[in-house]
N, C-alpha and C positions, 0 to 999 in steps of 0.2 A: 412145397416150399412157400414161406409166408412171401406177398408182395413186398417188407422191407427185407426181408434178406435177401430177393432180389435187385432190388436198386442197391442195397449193401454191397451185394458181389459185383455187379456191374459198374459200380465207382471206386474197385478197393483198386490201388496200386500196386499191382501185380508182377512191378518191374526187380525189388531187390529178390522175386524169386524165380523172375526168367534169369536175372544176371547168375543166380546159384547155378543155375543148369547152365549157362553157357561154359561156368567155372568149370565143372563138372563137379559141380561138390552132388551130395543128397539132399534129398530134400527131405524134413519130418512128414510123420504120417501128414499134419493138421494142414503143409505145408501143400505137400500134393494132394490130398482131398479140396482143398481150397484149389487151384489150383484146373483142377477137374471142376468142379461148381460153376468156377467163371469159366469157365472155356465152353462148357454146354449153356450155360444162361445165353452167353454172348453170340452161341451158335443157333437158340433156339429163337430169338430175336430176329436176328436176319431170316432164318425160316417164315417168322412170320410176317416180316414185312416185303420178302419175294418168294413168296408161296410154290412158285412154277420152279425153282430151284430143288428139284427133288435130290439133284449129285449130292447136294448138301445133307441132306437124310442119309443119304447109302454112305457116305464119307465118316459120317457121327457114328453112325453101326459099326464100318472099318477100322477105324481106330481104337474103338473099345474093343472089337476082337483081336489087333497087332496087338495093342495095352496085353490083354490076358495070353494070350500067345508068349508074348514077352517073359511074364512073369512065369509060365508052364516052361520053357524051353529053359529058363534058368532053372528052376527049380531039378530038372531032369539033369543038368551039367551037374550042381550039385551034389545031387544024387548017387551020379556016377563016379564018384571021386577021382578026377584028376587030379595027374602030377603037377608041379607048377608048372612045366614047359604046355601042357594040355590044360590049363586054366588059362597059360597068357593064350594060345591060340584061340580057343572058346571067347573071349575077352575080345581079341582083336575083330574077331568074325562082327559079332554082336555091334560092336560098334564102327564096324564099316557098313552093316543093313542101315542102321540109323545113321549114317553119313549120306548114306545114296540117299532115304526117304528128305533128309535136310536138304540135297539137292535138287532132288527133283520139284519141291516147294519152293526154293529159289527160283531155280529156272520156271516153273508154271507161273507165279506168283509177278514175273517181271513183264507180261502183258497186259497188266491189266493197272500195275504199279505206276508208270512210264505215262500211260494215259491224261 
């Protein structure tokens, strides 16, 4: 990646497409590919200016594997053709893991916020 479309991603305004997500709408491919870009720019920066932060390494690996995890365990519901009352359950599941993982980053997150 060229050094301007780094300072590109790292200055772009990233906010009306957290607010999509908090919506819960979708996001376009270009939307989440962006999206990813600045999230790893912005995570590989703090890497290098607190190097002894290795969590932050293993953290970037975990979430790219929950990422593809995510999209494998959908594709398998799919797959399986549920009814709807077995899609809204599959539905409710899914998005109660990513309510816990939203929590448990609030709660981690308020230690260090407070500060």
């Amino acid at each position: 990646m060229s050094c301007w479309h780094l300072e590109l991603l790292c200055s772009a305004d990233l906010q009306p497409i957290l607010q999509k997500i908090e919506q819960g709408d979708t996001l376009h491919f270009a939307e989440l590919h962006l999206l990813y870009d600045a999230a790893e720019v912005k995570l590989q920066r703090l890497l290098e200016e607190y190097e002894e932060l290795h969590q932050l390494k293993q953290l970037q690996e975990d979430c790219a594997d929950l990422a593809r995890q995510l999209q494998v365990a959908c594709l398998a519901l799919r797959r399986a053709n549920l009814d709807a009352h077995g899609r809204q359950r599959a539905r409710e599941v899914l998005e109660y893991q990513m309510a816990y993982q939203k929590a448990c980053l609030q709660r981690s997150m308020i230690s260090f916020v407070r500060q």
